[in-house]
ZAMARGU-4260 file (C-alpha; in steps of 0.2 Angstrom, whole numbers, plus 5000, padded with zeros to 4 digits):
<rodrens>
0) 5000/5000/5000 | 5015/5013/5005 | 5022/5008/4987 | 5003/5012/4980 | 5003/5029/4989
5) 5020/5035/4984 | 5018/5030/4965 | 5002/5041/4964 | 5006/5053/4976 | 4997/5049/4991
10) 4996/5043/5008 | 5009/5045/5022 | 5025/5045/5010 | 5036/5058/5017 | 5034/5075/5007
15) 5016/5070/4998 | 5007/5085/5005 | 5020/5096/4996 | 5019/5086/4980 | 5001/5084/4982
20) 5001/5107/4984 | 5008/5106/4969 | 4999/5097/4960 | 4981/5104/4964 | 4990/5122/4961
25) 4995/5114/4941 | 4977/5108/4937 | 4968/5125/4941 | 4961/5120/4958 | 4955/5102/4953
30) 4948/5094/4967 | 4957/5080/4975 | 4958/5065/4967 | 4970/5060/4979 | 4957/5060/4993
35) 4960/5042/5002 | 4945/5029/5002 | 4943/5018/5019 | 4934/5007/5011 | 4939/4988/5014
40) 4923/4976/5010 | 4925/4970/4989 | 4905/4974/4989 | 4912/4994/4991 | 4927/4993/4980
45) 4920/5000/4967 | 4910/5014/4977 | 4894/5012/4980 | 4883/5019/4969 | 4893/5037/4963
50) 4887/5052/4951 | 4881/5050/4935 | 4897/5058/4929 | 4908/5042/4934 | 4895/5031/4930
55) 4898/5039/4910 | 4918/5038/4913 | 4916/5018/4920 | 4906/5014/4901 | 4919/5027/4894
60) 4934/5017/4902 | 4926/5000/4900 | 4924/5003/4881 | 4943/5005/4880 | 4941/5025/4878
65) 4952/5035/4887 | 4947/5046/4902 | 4952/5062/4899 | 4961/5072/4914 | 4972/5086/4913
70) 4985/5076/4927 | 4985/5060/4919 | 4996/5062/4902 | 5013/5070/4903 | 5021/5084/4895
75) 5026/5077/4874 | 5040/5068/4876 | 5042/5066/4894 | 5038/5046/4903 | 5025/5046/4915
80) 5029/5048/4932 | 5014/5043/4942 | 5001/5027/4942 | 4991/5041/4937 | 4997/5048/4922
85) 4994/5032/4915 | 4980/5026/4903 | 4963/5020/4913 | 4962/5008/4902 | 4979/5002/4904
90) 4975/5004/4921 | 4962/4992/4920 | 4969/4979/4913 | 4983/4980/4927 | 4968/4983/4942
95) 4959/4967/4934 | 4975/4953/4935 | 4977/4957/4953 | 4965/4947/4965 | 4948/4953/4973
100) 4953/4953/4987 | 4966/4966/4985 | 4956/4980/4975 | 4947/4984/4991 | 4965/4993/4995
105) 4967/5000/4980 | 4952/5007/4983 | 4958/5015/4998 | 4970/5024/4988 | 4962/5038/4980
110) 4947/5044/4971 | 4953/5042/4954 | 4957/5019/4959 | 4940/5019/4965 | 4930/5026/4948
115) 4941/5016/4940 | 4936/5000/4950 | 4917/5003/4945 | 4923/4995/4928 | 4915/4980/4929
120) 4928/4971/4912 | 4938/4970/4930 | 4927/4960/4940 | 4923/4951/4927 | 4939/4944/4924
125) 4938/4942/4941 | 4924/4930/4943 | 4930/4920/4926 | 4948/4917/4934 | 4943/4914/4952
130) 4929/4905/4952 | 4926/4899/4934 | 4912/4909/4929 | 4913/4907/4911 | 4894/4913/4909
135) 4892/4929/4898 | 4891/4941/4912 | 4882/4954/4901 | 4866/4945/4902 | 4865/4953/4919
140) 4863/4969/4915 | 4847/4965/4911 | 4843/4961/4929 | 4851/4977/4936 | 4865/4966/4943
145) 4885/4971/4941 | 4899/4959/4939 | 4905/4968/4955 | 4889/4962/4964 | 4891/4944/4958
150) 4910/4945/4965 | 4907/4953/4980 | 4889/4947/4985 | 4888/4929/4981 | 4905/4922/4976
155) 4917/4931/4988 | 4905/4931/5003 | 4902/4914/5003 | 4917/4906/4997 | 4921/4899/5011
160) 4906/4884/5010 | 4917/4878/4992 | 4923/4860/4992 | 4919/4845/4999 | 4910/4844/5016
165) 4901/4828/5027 | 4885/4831/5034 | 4883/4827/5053 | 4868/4813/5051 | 4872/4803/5064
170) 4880/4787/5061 | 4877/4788/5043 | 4887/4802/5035 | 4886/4809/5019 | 4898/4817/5005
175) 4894/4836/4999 | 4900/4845/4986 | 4896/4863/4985 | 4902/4871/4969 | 4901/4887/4958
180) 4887/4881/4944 | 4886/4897/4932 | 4879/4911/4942 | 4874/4898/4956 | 4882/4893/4971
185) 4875/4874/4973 | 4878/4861/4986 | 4876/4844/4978 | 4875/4827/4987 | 4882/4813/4982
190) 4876/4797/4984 | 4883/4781/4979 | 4875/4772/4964 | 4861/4755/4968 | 4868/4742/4975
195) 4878/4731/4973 | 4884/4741/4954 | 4899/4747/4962 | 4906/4753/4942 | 4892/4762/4941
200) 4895/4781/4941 | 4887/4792/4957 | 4872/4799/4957 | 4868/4816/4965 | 4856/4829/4972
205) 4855/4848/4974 | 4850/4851/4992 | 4853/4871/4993 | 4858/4883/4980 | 4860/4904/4983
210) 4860/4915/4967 | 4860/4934/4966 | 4845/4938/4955 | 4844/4958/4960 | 4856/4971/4968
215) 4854/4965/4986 | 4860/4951/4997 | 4860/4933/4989 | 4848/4923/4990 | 4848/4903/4998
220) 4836/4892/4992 | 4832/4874/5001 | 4829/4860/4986 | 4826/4844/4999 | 4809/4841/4991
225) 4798/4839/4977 | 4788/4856/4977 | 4803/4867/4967 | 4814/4878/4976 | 4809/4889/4994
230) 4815/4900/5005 | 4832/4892/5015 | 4845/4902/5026 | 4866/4896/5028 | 4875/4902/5043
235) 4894/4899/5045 | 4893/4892/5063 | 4915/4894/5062 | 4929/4890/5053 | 4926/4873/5041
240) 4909/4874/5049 | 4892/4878/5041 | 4875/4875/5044 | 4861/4874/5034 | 4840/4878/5038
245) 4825/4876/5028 | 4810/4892/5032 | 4799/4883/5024 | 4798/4862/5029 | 4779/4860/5025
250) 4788/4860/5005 | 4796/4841/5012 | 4778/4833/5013 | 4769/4824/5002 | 4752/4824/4999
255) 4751/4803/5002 | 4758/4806/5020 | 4774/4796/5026 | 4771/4780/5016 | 4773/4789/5002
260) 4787/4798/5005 | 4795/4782/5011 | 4791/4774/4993 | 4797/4791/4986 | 4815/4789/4996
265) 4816/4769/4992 | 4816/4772/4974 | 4829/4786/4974 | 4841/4777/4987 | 4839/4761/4983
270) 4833/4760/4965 | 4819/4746/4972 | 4803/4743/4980 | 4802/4737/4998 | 4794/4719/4991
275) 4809/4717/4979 | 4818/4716/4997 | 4815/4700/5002 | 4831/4699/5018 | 4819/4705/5033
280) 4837/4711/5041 | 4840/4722/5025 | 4821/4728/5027 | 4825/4732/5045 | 4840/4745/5040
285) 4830/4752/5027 | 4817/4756/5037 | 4829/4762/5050 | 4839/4775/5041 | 4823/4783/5031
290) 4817/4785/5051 | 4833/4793/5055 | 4837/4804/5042 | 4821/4812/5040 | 4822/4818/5056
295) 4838/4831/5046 | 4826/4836/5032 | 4826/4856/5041 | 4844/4858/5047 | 4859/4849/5045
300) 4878/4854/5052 | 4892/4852/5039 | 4909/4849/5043 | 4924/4851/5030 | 4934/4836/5022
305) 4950/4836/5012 | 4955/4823/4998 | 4970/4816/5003 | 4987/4821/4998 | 4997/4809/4987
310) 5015/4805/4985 | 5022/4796/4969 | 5028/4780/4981 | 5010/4777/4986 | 5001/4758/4979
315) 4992/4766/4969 | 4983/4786/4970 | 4973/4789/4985 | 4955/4796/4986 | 4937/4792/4988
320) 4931/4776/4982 | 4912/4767/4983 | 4911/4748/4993 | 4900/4735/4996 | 4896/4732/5015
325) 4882/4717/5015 | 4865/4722/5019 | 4872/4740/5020 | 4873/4744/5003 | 4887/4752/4994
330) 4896/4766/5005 | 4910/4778/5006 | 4927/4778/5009 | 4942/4786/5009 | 4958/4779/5005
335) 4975/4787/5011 | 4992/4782/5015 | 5003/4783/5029 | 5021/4777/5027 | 5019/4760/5029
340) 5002/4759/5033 | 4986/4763/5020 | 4970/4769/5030 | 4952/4766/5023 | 4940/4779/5031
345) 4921/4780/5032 | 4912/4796/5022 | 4896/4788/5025 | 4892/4774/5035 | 4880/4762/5043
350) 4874/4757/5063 | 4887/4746/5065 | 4902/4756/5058 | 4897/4773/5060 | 4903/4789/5045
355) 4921/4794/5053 | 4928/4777/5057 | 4943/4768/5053 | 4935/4752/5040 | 4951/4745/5034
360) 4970/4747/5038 | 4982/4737/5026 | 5000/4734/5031 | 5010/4737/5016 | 5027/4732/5023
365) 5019/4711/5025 | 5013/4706/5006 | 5004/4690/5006 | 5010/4676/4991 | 4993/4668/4987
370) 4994/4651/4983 | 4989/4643/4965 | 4972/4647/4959 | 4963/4629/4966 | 4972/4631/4985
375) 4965/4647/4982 | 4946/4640/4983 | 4950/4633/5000 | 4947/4644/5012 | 4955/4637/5027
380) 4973/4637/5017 | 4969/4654/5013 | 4965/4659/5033 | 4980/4649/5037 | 4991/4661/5026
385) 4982/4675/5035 | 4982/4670/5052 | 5003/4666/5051 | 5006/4684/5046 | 4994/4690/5059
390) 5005/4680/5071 | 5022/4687/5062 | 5015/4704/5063 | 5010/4702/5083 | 5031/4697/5086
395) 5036/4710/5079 | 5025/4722/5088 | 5031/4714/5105 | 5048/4716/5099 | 5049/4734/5095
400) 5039/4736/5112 | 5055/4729/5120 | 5066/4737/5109 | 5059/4753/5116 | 5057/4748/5134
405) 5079/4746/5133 | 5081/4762/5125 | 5068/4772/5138 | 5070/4761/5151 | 5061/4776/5163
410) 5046/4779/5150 | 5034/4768/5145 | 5034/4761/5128 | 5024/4773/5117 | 5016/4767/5102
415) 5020/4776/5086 | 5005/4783/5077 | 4995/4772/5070 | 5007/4759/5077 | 5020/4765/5064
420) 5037/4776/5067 | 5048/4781/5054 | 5062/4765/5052 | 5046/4756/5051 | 5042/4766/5038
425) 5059/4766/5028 | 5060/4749/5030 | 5043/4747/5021 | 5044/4757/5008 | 5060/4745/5006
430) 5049/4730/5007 | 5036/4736/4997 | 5048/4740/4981 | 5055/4723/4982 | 5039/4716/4983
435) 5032/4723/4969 | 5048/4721/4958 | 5047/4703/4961 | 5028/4702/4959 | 5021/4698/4942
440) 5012/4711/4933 | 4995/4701/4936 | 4990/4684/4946 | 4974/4673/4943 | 4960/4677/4959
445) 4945/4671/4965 | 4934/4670/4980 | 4938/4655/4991 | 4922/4645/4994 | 4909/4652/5006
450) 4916/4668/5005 | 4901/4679/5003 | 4900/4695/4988 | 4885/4705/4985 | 4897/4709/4969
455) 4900/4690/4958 | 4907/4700/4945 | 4923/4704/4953 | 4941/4704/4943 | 4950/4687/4939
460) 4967/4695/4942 | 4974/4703/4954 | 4991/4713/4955 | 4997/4711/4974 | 4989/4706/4992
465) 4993/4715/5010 | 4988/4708/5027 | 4976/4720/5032 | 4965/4722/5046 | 4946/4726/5045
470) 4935/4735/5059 | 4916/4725/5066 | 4908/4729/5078 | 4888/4727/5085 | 4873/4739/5080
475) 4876/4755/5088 | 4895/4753/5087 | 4896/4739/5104 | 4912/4731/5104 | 4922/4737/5089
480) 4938/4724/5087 | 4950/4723/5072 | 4949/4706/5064 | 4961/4701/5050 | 4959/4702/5033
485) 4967/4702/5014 | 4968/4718/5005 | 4968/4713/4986 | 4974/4726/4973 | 4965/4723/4957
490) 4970/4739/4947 | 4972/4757/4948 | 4955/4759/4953 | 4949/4745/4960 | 4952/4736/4976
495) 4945/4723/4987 | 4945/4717/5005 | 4940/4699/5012 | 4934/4699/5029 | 4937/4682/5037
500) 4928/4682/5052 | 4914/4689/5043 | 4918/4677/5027 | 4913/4691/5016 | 4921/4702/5002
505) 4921/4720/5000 | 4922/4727/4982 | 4929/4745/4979 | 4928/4756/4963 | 4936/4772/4962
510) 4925/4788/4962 | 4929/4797/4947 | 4925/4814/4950 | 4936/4831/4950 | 4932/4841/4963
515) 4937/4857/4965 | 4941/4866/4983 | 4944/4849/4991 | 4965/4848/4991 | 4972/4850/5011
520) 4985/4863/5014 | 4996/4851/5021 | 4999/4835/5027 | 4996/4839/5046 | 4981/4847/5040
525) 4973/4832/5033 | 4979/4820/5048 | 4969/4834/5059 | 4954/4831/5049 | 4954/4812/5052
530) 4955/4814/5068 | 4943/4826/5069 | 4929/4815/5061 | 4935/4800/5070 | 4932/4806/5088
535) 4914/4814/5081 | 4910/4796/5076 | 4916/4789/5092
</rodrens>
């Protein structure tokens, strides 16, 4: 800003009032256009609302016509020596490839910045660069509505609800996606597609949108429903916190009552009728969640998520991924890594294993060799391969529990995070090359017998298998354990995970969708957000 101020002759830079004398005695008494703005909010950037004289020398500017002023071009011959003396629309073309934010300053500066920030080829540059608004903005001045008010009334106020957020519905989660969609804000849920088509692409619904249809505040629409559009309000509880409330529930109901809403949310969730259900447990957990969630149809609490980071010695790239979980239906769930461990995480989730918890955790320093495609259909050698690793991996634990116990002898053992520290983590990164360096591109698979899939169409081959260890537990989370388990790699974008006390198989596809506000600003940033929704879930 003191840079600014000394360029054009302004502000608190030593001798300005001298120059600033002179300069009103050269142009015959002009009034000031150096008088400072204080203006910070972008909304008043551009001035809010000023004669009919700027409003001609905005259009003037805007049309790539020079202002006229007697100050603002030098002597023939000579180079300019303020901000001020150059072109306006030079000017703007420099005021519009800096960042919104930062015009409010410029503002600040002096009368001459601030008519010229009621250009709107400025914000609407803006808008296209920073959020993607590739509508043609002149439409709107139909509506009475200024690039400037778009910028400053819808995207910039509420730019903090972009990117990817889970809703707090109990034990069963959700995934939200709120994005800029033309001259909308809109907040779409994603659900995963009817089980068990775990290929299939997800589906999604708008629950809120707010647009700016007139020169005042935005408006927020609820779209939970099937009467249109009403009247909604957002509230920014704190940071990577948001809430949501519908003014107007009665649009919810429909005219056949509960049973046929029910019908209504059955088809849409589960792409079925209640009689094509024929497992009375299934029909139980149906039943269940419709009861739940509809009591969230009027408010709901939204809390921020991050995609997790990658790194190029990750198994393959992490990221959200749609599974089968029995009677469940397809879920959720976040795959990261953490050196030598890789972490599934529940986005939505169930009774049992609520929205937040830890499903799956592989340990990719112990790969499993599977034996020969027929040993393979014999469950017992393949639980036997499993069961000596777990062993393996339980020695080691103790050892490194004793190894510490030397090293501290006046501390207790602490257990690394995720019961990993970092030689552990050399070491299997070590491991993990090897491994796959000797591992054969592909291998034949198939599900020993009695293993349960909702999913038969399941890859042949597989690429490489990890111990891993899966999370159970009773309805309403009662004793959650970790049983063992065999994490299978199919592909890039496919994974799968045989629970053996369970004798059931979890299928996973990649969620191919490229969302936009989502990436953590760190890596200790996204560890705190696990956390975070673990200990909600707990």
């Amino acid at each position: 800003m003191a840079v600014c101020a000394r360029l054009c002759g302004v502000g608190p830079a030593r001798g300005c009032r001298r120059r600033g004398a002179a300069r009103e005695q050269r142009r015959g008494g002009a009034a000031g256009d150096s008088e400072p703005d204080t203006d910070t909010d972008p909304e008043e950037a551009g001035g809010g609302g000023g004669s009919a004289e700027d409003e001609e020398a905005a259009e003037r500017i805007e049309g790539g016509r020079p202002l006229p002023h007697p100050g603002e071009a030098g002597p023939a011959g000579r180079a300019p020596l303020s901000i001020l003396e150059l072109p306006p629309e030079l000017l703007v073309q420099i005021f519009g490839s800096l960042p919104g934010t930062d015009l409010p300053s410029l503002a600040r500066v002096c009368t001459t910045f601030r008519r010229i920030l009621r250009t709107d080829t400025i914000w609407r540059r803006r808008c296209r660069e920073e959020y993607g608004v590739c509508e043609n903005l002149r439409k709107l001045e139909i509506t009475g509505v200024s690039c400037r008010d778009v910028y400053a009334k819808l995207l910039h106020r509420y730019r903090h609800i972009l990117g990817l957020w889970q809703p707090d519905i109990g034990p069963y989660g959700g995934l939200l996606n709120v994005v800029v969609d033309g001259l909308f804000i809109i907040g779409w849920m994603y659900l995963p597609p009817h089980d068990p088509h775990v290929d299939d692409p997800m589906r999604f619904k708008p629950l809120f949108r707010i647009h700016l249809m007139e020169r005042k505040a935005a408006t927020v629409e609820c779209m939970y429903g099937h009467k249109g559009p009403h009247n909604g309000h957002i509230q920014v509880v704190k940071k990577d916190e948001f809430s949501t409330k519908c003014n107007q529930t009665d649009h919810h109901r429909m005219s056949g009552g509960r049973q046929e809403e029910f019908r209504t949310w059955l088809r849409e969730e589960w792409g079925r009728t209640l009689e094509d259900i024929f497992h009375e447990h299934m029909q139980e957990l149906i039943l269940m969640k419709f009861i739940y969630t509809s009591q969230y149809d009027n408010c709901l609490t939204y809390r921020r998520i991050y995609l997790p980071p990658s790194s190029p010695d990750d198994l393959i790239k992490p990221g959200l991924f749609k599974g089968t979980y029995g009677s469940h239906g397809l879920e959720i769930v976040m795959l990261s890594f953490h050196g030598k461990k890789a972490k599934g995480t529940k986005i939505t989730g169930d009774p049992n294993i609520p929205a937040g918890q830890q499903t799956v955790e592989i340990d990719l320093a112990h790969p499993l060799q599977l034996p020969d495609i027929e040993s393979l259909r014999d469950f017992s050698e393949l639980s036997r391969i499993v069961l000596e690793v777990q062993e393996q991996v339980r020695r080691e634990e103790q050892e490194q529990e004793h190894r510490q116990e030397e090293e501290n002898p006046s501390q207790p053992a602490a257990k690394p995070l995720g019961g990993e520290g970092a030689e552990g983590e050399d070491n299997a990164a070590g491991a993990e090359g090897s491994t796959q360096d000797k591992a054969p591109a592909s291998q034949p698979f198939v599900l020993p017998m009695g293993v349960i899939s909702r999913n038969e169409d399941y890859p042949r081959t597989c690429r490489i298998c990890y111990y891993g260890t899966g999370l159970i537990a009773g309805h309403g989370f009662t004793s959650p354990e970790r049983t063992p388990g065999v994490f299978v790699l199919f592909d890039d974008d496919r994974f799968g995970f045989i629970w053996l006390e369970l004798k059931s198989f979890s299928l996973y596809s990649r969620i191919k969708v490229a969302f936009q506000n989502a990436e953590a600003p760190s890596r200790e940033a996204f560890d705190e957000m696990l956390k975070n929704i673990q200990s909600l879930a707990t």
